[in-house]
C-alpha positions as CSV (number, residue, x, y, z in Angstrom):
1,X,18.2,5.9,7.3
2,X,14.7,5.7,6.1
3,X,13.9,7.9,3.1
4,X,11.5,10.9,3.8
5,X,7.7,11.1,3.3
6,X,7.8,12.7,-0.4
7,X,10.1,10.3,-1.7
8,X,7.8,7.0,-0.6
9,X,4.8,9.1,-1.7
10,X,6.5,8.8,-5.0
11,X,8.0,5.8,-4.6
12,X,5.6,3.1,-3.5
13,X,3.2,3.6,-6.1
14,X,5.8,3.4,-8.7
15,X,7.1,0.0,-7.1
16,X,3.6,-1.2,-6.8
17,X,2.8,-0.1,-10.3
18,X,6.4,-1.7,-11.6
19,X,5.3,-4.8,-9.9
20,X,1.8,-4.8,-11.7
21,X,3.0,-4.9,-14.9
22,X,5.6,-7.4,-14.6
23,X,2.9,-9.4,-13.1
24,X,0.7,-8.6,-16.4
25,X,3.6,-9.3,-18.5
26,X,4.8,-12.4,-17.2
27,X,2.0,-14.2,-15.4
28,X,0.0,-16.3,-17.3
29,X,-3.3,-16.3,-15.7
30,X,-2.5,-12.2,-14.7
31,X,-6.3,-11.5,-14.1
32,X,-7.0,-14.5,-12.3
33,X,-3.8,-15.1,-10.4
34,X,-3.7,-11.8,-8.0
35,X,-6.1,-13.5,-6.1
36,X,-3.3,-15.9,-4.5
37,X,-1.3,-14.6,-1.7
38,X,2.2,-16.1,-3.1
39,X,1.9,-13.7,-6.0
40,X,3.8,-10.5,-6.7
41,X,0.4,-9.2,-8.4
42,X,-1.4,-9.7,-4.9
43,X,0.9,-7.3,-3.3
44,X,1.5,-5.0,-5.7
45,X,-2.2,-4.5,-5.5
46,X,-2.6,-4.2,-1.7
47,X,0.2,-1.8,-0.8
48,X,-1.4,1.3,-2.7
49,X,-4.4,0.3,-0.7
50,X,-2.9,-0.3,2.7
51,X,-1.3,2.8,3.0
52,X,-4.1,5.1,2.9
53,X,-6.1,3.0,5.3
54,X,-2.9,3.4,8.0
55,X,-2.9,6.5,7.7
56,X,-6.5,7.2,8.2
57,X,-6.5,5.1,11.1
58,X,-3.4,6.2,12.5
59,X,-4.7,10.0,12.1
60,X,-7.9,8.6,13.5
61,X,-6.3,7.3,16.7
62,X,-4.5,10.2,17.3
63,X,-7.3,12.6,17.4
64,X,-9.2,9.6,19.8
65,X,-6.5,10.0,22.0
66,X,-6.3,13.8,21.7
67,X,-10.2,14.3,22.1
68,X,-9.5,12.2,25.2
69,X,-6.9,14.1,26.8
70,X,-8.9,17.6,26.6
71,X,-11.9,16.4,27.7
């Protein structure tokens, strides 16, 4: 059972922040390193991003397809 939309609101920025600082705490080259995609710092940085972009374009495709259907 997936867990509902409040809890990963809360959730996936804490994992991604979690992740960020065990990157900064154990990586040696921290700033320089998130730039490879094998790195937990990489992802820990993308996820807060990616979500907001789904869910504008998500939102965004469902009012394209609305707009469509009433017109």
């Amino acid at each position: 059972m997936l867990p509902s939309l409040p809890t990963l609101t809360v959730l996936v920025p804490l994992l991604s922040l979690a992740g960020l600082f065990y990157s900064a705490s154990v990586d040696e080259n921290f700033p320089q390193g998130c730039t490879s995609s094998n790195s937990l710092c990489f992802y820990s940085l993308l996820l807060p991003v990616t979500i907001p972009v789904y869910v504008f374009f998500h939102l965004w495709t469902w009012m394209g397809i609305k707009l469509f259907r009433h017109n």
